[in-house]
C-alpha positions in Angstrom: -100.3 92.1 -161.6 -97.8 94.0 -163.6 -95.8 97.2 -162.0 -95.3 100.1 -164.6 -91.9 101.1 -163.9 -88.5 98.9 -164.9 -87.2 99.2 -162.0 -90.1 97.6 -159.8 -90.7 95.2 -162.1 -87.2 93.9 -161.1 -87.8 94.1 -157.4 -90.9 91.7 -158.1 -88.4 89.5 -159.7 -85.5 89.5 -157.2 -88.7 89.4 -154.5 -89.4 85.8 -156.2 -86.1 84.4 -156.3 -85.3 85.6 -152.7 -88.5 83.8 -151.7 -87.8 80.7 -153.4 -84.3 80.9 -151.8 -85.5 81.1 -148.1 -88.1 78.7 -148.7 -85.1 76.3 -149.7 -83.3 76.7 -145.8 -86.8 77.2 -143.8 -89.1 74.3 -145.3 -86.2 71.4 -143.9 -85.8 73.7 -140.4 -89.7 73.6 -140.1 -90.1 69.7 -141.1 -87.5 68.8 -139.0 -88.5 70.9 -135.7 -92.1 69.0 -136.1 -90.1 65.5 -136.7 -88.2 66.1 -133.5 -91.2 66.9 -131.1 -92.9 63.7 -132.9 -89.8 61.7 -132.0 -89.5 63.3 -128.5 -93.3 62.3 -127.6 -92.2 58.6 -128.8 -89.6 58.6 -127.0 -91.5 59.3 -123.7 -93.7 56.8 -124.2 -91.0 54.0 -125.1 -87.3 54.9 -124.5 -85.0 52.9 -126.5 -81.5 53.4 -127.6 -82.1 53.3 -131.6 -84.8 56.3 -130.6 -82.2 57.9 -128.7 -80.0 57.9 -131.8 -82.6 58.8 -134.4 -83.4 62.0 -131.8 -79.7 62.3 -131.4 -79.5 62.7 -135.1 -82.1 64.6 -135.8 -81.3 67.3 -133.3 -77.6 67.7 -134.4 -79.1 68.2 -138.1 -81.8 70.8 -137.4 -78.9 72.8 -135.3 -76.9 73.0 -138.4 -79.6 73.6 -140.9 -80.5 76.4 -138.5 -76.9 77.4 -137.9 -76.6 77.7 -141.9 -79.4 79.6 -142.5 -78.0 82.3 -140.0 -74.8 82.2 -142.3 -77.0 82.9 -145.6 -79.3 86.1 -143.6 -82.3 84.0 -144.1 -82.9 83.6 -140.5 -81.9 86.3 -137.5 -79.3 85.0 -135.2 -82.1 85.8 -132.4 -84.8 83.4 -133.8 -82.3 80.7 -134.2 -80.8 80.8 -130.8 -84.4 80.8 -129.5 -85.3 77.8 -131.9 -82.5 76.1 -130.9 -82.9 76.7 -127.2 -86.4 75.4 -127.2 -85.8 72.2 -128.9 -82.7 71.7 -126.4 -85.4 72.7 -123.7 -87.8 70.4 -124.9 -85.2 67.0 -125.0 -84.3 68.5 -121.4 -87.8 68.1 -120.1 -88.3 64.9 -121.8 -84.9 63.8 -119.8 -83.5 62.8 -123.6 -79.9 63.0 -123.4 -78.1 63.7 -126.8 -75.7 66.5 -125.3 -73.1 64.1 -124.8 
């Protein structure tokens, strides 16, 4: 598929790199969010402190991957803040405590 006109051409072009650009930020957001439940079900079933940590971890680098993709318009502020409440809803139930 091959627009006629110049001009859409381009905006198949820039459509490509923009996708290839978002992918870059959401891919790690949505491996990460799926790591984090994993370790939060782990976690319930045997709390440790190293799991603590690696949860700890995890969570504090999905929030800034999500807070940078608000910074680069490839997420809306909205989605993010509900993302992040839900993961910090989801330690919360689990009675995981990395807020401190």
């Amino acid at each position: 598929f091959k627009p006629k006109r110049i001009k859409n051409r381009k905006n198949v072009q820039v459509n490509k790199r923009n996708k290839a650009f978002n992918t870059f930020y959401t891919s790690p957001i949505k491996t990460l969010t799926k790591k984090l439940f994993i370790l939060a079900d782990d976690y319930t079933n045997e709390p440790s402190e190293e799991k603590t940590a690696r949860i700890k971890k995890t969570y504090t680098l999905l929030t800034s991957l999500l807070d940078k993709a608000v910074k680069k318009n490839v997420l809306h502020k909205n989605t993010v803040a509900k993302k992040k409440s839900r993961n910090a809803l989801l330690l919360k139930s689990k009675s995981i405590n990395v807020f401190m």
